[in-house]
PDB file with SEQRES, HELIX, SHEET and CRYST1 records, atoms N, CA, C and O in Angstrom:
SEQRES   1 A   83  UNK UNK UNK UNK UNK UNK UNK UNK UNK UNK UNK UNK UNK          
SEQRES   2 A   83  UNK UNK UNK UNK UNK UNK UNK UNK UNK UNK UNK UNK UNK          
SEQRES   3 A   83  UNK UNK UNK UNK UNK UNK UNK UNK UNK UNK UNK UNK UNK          
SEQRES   4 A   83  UNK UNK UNK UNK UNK UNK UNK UNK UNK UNK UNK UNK UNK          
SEQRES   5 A   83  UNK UNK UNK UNK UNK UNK UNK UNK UNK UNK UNK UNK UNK          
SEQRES   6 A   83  UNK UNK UNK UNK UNK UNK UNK UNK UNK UNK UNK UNK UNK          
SEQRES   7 A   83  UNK UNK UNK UNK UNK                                          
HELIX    1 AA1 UNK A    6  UNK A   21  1                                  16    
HELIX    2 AA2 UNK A   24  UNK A   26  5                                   3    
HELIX    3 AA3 UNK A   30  UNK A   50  1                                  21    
HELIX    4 AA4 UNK A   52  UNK A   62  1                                  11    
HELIX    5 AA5 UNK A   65  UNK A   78  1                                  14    
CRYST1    1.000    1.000    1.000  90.00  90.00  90.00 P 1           1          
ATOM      1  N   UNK A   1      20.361   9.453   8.100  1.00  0.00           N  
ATOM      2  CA  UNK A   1      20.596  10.795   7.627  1.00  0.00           C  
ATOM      3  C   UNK A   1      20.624  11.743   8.820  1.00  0.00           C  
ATOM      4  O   UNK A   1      19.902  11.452   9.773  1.00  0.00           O  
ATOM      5  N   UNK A   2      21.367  12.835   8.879  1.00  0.00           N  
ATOM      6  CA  UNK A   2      21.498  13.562  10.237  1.00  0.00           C  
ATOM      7  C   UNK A   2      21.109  15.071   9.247  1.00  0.00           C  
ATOM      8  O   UNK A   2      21.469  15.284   8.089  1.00  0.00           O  
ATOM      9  N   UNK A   3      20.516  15.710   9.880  1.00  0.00           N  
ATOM     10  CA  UNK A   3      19.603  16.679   9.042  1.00  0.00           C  
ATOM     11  C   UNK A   3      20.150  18.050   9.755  1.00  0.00           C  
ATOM     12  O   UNK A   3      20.378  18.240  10.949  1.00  0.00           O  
ATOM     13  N   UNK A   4      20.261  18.771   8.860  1.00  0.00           N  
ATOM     14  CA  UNK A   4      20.835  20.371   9.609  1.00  0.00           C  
ATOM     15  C   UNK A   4      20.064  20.970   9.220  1.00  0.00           C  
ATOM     16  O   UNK A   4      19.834  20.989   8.011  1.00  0.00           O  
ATOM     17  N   UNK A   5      19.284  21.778  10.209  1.00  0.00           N  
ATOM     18  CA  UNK A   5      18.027  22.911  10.020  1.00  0.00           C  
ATOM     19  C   UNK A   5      19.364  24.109   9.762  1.00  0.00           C  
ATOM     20  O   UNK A   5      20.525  24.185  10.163  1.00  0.00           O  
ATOM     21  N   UNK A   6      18.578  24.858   8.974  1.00  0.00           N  
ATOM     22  CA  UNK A   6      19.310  26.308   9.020  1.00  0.00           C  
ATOM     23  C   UNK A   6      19.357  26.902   9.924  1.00  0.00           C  
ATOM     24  O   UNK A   6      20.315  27.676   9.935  1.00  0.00           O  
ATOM     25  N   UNK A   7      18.584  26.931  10.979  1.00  0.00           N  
ATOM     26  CA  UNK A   7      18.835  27.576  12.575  1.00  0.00           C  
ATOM     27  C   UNK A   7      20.609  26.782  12.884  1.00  0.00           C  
ATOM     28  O   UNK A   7      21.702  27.347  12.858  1.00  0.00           O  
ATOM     29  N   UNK A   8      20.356  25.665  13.093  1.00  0.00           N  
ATOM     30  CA  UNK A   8      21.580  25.255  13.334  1.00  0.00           C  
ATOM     31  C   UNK A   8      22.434  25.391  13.089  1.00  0.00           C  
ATOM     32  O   UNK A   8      23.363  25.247  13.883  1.00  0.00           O  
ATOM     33  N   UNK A   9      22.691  25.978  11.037  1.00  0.00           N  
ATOM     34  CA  UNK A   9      23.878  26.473  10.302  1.00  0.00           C  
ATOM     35  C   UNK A   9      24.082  27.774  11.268  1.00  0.00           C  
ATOM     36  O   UNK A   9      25.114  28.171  11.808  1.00  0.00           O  
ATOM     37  N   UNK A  10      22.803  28.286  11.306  1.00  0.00           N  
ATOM     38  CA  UNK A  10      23.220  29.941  12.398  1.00  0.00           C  
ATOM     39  C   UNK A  10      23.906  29.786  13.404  1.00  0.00           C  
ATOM     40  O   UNK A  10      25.099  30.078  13.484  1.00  0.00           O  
ATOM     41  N   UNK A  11      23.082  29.212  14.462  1.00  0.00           N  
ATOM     42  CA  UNK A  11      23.690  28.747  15.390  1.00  0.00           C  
ATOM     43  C   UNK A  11      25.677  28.684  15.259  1.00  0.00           C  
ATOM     44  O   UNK A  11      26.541  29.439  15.706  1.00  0.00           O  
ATOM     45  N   UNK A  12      25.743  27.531  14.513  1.00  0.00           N  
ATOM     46  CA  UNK A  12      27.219  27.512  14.507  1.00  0.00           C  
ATOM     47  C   UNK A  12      27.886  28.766  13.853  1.00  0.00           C  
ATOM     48  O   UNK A  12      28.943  29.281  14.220  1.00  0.00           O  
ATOM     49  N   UNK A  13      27.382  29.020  13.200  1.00  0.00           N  
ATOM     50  CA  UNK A  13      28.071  30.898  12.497  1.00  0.00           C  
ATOM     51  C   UNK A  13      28.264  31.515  13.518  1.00  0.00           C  
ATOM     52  O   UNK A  13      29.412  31.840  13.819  1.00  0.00           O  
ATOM     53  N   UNK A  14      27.261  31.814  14.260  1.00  0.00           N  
ATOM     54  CA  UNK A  14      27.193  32.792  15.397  1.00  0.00           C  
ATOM     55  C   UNK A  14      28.271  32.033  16.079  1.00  0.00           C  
ATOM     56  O   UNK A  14      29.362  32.596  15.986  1.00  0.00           O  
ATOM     57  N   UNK A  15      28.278  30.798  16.808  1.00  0.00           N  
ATOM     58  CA  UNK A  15      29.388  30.438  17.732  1.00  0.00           C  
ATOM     59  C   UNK A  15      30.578  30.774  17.043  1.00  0.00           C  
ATOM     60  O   UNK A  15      31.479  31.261  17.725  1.00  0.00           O  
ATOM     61  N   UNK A  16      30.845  30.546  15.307  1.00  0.00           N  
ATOM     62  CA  UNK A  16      32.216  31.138  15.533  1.00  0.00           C  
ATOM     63  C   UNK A  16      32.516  32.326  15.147  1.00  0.00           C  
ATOM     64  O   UNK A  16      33.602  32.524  14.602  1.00  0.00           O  
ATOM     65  N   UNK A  17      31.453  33.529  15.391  1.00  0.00           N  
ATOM     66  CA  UNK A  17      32.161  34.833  15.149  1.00  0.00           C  
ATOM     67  C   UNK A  17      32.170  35.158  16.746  1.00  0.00           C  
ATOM     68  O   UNK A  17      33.025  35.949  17.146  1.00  0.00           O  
ATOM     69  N   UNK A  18      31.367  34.654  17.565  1.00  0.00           N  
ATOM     70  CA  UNK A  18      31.443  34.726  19.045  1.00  0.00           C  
ATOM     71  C   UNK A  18      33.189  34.566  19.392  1.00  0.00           C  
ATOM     72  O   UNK A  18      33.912  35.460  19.831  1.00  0.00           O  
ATOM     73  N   UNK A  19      33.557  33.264  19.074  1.00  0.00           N  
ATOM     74  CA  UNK A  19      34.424  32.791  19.070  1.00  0.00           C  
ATOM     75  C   UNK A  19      36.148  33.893  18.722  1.00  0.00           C  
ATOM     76  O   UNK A  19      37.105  34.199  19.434  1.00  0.00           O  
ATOM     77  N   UNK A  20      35.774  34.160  17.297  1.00  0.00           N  
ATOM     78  CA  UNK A  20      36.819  34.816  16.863  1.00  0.00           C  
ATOM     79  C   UNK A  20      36.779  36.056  17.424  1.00  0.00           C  
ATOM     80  O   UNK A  20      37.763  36.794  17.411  1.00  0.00           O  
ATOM     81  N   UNK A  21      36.045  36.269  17.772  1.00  0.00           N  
ATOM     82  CA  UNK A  21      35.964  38.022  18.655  1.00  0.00           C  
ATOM     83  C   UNK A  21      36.017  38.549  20.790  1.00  0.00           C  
ATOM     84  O   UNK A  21      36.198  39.586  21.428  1.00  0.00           O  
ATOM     85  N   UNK A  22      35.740  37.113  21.108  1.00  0.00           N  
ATOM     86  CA  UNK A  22      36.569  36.610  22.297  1.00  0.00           C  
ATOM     87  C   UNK A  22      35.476  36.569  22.874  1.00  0.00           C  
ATOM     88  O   UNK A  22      35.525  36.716  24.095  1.00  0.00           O  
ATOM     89  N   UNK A  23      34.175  36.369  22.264  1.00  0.00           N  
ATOM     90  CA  UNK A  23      33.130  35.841  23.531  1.00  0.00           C  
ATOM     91  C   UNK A  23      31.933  36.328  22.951  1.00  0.00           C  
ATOM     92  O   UNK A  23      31.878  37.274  22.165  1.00  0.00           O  
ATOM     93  N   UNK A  24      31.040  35.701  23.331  1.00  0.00           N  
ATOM     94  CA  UNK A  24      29.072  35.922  23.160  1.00  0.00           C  
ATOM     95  C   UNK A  24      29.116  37.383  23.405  1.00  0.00           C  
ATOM     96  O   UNK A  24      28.748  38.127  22.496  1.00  0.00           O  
ATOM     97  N   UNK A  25      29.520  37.869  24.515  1.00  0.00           N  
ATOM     98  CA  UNK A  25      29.353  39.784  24.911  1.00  0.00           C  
ATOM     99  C   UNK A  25      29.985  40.321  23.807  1.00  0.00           C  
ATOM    100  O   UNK A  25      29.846  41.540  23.701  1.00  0.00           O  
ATOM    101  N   UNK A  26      30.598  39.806  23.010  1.00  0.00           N  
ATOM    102  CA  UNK A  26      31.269  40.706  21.400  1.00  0.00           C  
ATOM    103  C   UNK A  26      30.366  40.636  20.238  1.00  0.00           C  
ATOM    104  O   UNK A  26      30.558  41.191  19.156  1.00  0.00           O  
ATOM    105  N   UNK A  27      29.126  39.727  20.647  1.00  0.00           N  
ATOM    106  CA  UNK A  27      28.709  39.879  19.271  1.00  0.00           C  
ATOM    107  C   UNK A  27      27.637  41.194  19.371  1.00  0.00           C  
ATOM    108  O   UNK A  27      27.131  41.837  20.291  1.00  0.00           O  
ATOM    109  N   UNK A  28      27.596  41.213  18.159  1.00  0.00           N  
ATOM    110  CA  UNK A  28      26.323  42.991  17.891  1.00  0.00           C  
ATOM    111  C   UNK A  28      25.183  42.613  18.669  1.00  0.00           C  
ATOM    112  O   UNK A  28      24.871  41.469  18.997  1.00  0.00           O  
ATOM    113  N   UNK A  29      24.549  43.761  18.951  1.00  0.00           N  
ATOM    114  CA  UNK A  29      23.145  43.385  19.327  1.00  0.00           C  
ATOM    115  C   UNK A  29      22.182  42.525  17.908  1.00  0.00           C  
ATOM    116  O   UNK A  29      21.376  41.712  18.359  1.00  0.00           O  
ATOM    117  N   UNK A  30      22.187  42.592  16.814  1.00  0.00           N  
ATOM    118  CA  UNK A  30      21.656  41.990  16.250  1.00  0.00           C  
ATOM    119  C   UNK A  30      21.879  40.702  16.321  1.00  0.00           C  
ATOM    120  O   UNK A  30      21.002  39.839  16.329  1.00  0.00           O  
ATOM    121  N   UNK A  31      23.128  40.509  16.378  1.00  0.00           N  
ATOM    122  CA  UNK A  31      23.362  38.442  16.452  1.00  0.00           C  
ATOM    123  C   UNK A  31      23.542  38.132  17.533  1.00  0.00           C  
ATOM    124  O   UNK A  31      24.043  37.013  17.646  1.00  0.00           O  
ATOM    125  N   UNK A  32      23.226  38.973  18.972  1.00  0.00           N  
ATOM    126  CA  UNK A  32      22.788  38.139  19.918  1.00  0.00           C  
ATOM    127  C   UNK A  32      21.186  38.332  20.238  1.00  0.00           C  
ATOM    128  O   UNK A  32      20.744  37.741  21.223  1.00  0.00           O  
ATOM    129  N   UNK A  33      20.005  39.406  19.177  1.00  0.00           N  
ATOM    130  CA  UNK A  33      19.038  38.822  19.169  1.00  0.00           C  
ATOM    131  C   UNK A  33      18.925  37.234  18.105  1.00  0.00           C  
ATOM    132  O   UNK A  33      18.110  36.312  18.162  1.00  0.00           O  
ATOM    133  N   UNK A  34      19.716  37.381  17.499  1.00  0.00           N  
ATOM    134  CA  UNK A  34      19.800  36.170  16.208  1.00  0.00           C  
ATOM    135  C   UNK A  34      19.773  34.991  16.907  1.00  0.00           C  
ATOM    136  O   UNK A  34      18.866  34.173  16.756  1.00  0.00           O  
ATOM    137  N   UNK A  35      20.851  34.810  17.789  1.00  0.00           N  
ATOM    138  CA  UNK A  35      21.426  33.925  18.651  1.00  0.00           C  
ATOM    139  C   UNK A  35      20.224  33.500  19.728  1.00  0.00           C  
ATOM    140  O   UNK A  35      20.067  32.313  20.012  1.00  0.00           O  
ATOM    141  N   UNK A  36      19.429  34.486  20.279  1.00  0.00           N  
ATOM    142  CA  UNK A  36      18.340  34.122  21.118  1.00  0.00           C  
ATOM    143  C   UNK A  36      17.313  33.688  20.107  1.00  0.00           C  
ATOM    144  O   UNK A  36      17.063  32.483  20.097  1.00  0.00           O  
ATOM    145  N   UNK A  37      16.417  34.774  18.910  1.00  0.00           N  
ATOM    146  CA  UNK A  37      15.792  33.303  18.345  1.00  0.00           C  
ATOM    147  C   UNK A  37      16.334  31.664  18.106  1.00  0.00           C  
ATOM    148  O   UNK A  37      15.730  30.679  18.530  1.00  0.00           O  
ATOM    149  N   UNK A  38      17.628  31.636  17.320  1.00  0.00           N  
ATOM    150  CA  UNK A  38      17.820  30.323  17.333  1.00  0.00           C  
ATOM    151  C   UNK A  38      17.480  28.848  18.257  1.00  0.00           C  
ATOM    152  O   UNK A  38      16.898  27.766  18.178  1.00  0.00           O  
ATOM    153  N   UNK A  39      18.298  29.684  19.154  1.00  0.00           N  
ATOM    154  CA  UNK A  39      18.346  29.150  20.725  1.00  0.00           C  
ATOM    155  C   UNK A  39      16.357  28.554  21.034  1.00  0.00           C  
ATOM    156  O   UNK A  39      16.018  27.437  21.422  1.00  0.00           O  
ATOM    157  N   UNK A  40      15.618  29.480  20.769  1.00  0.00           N  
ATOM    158  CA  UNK A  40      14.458  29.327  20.788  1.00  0.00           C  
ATOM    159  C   UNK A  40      13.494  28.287  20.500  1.00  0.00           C  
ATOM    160  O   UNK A  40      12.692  27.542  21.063  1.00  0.00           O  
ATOM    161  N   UNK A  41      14.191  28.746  18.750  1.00  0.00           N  
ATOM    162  CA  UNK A  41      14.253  27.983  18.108  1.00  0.00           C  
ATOM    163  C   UNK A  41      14.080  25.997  17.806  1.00  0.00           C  
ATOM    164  O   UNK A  41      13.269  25.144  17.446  1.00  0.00           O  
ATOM    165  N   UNK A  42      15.447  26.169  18.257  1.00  0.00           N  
ATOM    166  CA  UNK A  42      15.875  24.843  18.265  1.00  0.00           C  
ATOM    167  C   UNK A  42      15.221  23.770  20.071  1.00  0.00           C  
ATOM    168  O   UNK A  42      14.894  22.600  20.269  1.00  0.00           O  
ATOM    169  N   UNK A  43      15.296  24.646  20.701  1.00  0.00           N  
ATOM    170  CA  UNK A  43      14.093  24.522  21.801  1.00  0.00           C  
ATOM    171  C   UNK A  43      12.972  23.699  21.398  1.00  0.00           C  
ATOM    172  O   UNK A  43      12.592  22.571  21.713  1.00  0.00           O  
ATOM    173  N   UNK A  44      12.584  24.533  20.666  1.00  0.00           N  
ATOM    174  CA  UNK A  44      10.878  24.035  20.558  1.00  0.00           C  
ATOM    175  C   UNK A  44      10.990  22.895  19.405  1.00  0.00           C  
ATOM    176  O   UNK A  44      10.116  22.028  19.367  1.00  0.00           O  
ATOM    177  N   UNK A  45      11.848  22.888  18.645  1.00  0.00           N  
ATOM    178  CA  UNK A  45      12.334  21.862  17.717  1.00  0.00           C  
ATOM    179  C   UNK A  45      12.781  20.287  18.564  1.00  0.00           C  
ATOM    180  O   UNK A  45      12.184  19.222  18.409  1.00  0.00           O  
ATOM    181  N   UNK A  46      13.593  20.448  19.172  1.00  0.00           N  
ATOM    182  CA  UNK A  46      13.579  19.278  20.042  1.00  0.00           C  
ATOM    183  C   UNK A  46      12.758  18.907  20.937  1.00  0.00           C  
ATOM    184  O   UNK A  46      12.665  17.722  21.258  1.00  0.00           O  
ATOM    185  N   UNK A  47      11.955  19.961  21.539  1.00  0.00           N  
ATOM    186  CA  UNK A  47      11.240  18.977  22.537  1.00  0.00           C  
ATOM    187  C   UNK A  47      10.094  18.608  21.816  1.00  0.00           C  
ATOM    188  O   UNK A  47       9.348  17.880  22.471  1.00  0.00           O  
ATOM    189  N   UNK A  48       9.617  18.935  20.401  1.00  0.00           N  
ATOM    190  CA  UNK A  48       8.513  18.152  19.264  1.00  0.00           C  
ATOM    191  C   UNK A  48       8.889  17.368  18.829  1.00  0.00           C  
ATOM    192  O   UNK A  48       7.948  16.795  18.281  1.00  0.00           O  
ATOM    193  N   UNK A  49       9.837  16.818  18.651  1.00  0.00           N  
ATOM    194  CA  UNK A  49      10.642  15.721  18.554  1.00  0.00           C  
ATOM    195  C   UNK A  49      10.819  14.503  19.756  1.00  0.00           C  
ATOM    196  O   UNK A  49      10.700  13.279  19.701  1.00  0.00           O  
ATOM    197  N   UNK A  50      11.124  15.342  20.739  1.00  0.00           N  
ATOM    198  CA  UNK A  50      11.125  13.982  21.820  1.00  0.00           C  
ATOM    199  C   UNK A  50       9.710  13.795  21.892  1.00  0.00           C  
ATOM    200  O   UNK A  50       9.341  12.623  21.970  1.00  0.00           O  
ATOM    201  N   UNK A  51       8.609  14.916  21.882  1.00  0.00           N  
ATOM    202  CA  UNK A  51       7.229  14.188  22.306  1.00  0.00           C  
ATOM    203  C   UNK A  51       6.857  13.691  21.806  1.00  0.00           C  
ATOM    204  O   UNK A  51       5.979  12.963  22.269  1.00  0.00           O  
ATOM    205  N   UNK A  52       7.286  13.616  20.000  1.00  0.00           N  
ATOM    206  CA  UNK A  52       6.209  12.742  19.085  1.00  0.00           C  
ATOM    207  C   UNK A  52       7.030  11.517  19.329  1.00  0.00           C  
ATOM    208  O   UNK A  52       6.379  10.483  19.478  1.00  0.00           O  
ATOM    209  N   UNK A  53       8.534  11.416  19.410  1.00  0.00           N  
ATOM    210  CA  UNK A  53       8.939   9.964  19.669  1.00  0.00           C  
ATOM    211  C   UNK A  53       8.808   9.501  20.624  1.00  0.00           C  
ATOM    212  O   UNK A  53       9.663   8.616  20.589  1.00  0.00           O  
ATOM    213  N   UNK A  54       8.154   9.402  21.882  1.00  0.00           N  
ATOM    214  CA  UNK A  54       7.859   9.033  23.153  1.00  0.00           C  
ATOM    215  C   UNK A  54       6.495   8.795  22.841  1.00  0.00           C  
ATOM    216  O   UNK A  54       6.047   7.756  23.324  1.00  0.00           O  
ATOM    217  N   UNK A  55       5.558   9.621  22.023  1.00  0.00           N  
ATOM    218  CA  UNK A  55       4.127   9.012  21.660  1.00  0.00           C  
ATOM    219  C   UNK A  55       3.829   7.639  20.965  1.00  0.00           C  
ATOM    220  O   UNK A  55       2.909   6.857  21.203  1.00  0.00           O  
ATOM    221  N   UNK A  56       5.010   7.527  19.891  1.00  0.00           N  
ATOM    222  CA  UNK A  56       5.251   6.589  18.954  1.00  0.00           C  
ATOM    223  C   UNK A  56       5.701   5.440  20.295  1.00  0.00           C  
ATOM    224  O   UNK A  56       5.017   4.467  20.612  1.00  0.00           O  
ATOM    225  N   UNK A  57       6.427   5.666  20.658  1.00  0.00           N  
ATOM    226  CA  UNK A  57       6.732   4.419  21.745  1.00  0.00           C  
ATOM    227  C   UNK A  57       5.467   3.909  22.475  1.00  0.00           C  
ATOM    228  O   UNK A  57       5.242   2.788  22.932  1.00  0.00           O  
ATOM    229  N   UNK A  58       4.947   4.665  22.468  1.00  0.00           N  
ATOM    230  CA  UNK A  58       3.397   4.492  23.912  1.00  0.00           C  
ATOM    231  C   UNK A  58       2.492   3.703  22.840  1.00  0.00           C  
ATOM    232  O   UNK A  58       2.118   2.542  23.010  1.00  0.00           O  
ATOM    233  N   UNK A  59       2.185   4.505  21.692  1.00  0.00           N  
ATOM    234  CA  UNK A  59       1.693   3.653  20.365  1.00  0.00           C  
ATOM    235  C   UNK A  59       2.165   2.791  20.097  1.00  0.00           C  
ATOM    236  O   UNK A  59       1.417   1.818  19.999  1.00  0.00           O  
ATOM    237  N   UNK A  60       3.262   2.621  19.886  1.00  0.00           N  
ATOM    238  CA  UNK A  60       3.560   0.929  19.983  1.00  0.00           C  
ATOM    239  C   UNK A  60       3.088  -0.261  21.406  1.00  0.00           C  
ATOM    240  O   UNK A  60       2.281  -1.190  21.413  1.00  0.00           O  
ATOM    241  N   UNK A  61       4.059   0.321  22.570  1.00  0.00           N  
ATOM    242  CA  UNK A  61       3.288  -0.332  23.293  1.00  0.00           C  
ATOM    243  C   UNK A  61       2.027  -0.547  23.733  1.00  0.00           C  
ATOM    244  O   UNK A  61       1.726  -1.252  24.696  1.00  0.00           O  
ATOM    245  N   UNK A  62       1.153   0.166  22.907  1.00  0.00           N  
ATOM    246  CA  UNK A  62      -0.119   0.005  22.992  1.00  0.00           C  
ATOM    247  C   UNK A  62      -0.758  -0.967  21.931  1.00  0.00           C  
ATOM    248  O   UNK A  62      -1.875  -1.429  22.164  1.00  0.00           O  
ATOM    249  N   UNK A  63      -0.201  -1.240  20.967  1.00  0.00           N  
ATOM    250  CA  UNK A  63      -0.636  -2.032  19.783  1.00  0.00           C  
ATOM    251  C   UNK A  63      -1.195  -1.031  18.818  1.00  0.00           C  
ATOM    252  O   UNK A  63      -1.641  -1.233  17.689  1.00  0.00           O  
ATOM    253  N   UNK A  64      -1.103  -0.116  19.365  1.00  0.00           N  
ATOM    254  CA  UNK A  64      -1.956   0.790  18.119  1.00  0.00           C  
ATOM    255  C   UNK A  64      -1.429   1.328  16.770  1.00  0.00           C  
ATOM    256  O   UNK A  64      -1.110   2.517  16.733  1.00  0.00           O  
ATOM    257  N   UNK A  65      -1.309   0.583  15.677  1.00  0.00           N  
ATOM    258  CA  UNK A  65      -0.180   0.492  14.322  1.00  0.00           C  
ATOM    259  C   UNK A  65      -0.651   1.678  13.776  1.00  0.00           C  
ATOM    260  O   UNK A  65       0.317   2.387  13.501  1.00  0.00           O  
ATOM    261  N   UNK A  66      -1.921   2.322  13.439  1.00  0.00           N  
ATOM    262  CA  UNK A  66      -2.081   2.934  12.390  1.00  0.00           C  
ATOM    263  C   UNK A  66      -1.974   4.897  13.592  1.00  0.00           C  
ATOM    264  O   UNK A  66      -1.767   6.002  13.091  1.00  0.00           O  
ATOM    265  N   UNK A  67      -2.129   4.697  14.614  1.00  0.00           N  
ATOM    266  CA  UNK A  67      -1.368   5.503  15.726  1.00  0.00           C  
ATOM    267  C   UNK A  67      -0.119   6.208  15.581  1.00  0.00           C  
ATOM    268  O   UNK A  67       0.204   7.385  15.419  1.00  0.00           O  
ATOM    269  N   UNK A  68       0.500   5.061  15.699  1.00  0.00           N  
ATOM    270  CA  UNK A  68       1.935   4.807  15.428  1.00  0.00           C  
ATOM    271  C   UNK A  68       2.675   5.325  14.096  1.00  0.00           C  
ATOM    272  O   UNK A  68       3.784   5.846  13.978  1.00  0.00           O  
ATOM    273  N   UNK A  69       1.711   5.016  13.141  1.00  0.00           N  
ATOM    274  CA  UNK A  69       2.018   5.195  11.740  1.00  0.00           C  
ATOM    275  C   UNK A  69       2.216   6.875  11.441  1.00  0.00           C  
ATOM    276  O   UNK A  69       3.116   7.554  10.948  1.00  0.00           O  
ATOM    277  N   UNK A  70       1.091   7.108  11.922  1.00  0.00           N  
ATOM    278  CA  UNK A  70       0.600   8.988  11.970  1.00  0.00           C  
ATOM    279  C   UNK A  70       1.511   9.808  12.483  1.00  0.00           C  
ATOM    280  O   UNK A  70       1.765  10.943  12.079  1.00  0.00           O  
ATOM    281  N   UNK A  71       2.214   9.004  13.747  1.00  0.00           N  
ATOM    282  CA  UNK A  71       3.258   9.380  15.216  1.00  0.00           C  
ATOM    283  C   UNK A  71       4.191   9.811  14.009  1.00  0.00           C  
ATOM    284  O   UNK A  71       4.375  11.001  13.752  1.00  0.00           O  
ATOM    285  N   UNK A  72       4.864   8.623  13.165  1.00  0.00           N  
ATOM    286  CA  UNK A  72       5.969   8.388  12.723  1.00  0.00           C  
ATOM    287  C   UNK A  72       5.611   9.532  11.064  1.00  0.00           C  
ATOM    288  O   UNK A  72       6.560  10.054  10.479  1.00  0.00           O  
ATOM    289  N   UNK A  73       4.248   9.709  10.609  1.00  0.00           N  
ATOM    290  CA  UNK A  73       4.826  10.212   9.802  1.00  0.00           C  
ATOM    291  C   UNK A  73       4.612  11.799  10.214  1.00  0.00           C  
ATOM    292  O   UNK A  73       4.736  12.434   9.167  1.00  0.00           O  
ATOM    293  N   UNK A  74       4.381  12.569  11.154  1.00  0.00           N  
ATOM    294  CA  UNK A  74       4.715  13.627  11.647  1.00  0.00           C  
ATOM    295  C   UNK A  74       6.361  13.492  11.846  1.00  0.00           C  
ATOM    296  O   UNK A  74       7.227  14.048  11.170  1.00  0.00           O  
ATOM    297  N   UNK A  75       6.527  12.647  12.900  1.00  0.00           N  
ATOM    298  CA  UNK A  75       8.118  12.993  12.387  1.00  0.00           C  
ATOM    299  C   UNK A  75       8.696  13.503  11.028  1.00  0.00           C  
ATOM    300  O   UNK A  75       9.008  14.688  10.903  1.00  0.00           O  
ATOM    301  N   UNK A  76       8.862  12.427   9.811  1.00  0.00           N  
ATOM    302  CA  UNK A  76       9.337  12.289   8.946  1.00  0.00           C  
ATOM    303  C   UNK A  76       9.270  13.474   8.549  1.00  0.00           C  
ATOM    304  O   UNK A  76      10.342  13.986   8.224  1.00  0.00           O  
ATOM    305  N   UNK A  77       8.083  14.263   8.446  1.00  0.00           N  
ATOM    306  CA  UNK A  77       7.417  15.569   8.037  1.00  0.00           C  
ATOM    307  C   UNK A  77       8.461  16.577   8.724  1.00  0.00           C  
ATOM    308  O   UNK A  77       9.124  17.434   8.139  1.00  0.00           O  
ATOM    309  N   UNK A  78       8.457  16.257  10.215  1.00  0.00           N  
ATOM    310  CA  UNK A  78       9.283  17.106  10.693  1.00  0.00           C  
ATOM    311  C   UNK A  78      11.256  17.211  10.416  1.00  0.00           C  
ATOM    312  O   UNK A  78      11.880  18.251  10.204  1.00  0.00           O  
ATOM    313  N   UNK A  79      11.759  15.988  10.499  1.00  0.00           N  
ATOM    314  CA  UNK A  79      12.978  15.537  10.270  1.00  0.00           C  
ATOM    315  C   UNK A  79      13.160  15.794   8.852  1.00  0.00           C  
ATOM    316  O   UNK A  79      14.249  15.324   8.522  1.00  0.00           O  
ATOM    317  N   UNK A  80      12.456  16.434   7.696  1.00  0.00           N  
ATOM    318  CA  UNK A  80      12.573  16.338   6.398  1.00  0.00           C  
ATOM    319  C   UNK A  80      12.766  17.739   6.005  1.00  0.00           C  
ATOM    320  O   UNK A  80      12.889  17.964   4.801  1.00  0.00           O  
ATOM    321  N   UNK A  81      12.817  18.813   6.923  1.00  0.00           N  
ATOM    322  CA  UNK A  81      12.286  19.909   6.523  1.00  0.00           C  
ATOM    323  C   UNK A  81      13.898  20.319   7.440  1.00  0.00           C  
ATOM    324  O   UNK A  81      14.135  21.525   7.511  1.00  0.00           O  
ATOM    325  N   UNK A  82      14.799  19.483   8.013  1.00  0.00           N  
ATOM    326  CA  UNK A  82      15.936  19.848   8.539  1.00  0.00           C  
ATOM    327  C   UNK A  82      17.111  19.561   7.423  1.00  0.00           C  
ATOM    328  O   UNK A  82      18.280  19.376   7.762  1.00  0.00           O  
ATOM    329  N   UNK A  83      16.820  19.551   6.520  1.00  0.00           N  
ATOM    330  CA  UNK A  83      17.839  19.312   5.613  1.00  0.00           C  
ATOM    331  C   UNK A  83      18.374  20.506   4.798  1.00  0.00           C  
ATOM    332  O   UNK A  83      19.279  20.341   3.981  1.00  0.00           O  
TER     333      UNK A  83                                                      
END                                                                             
C-alpha cells in the first residue's frame, strides 16, 4: 500500500498552482507559508520513519523479536495514519 498523508495532497496542490502561475515566487504569502509547513512537515515524517526502520533492523540483528515487534508496530501506527 503506498499511503498519501494530506500534507502530501498539499504539497502537490501547491506545486501545481506554483506551476500554473510560473514559479514558487507567484504563490501568495499564505501558500508559501503553507508550502513551508508542509515541507516541514514531511521532514520530520520521514526521518521517523527511517529511524524506526533502521531500529527494527538493529532489532533484528540483535535477536530481539518482541523489540522488533514494538519497532514494527510504531511504524504501522505511523504508515496508517498516511492514508
Amino acid at each position: 500500500m503506498i499511503g498519501i498523508h494530506p500534507v502530501h495532497r498539499r504539497l502537490a496542490e501547491l506545486q501545481l498552482i506554483a506551476e500554473r502561475r510560473g514559479g514558487y515566487d507567484q504563490l501568495t504569502v499564505r501558500e508559501q507559508m503553507d508550502l513551508h509547513h508542509c515541507l516541514q512537515f514531511n521532514a520530520k515524517l520521514v526521518r521517523r520513519l527511517d529511524e524506526l526502520k533502521q531500529l527494527s533492523f538493529i532489532a533484528h540483528q540483535a535477536g530481539d523479536e518482541s523489540w522488533q515487534y514494538e519497532i514494527c508496530r510504531q511504524i504501522d501506527e505511523l504508515e496508517a495514519k498516511m492514508i
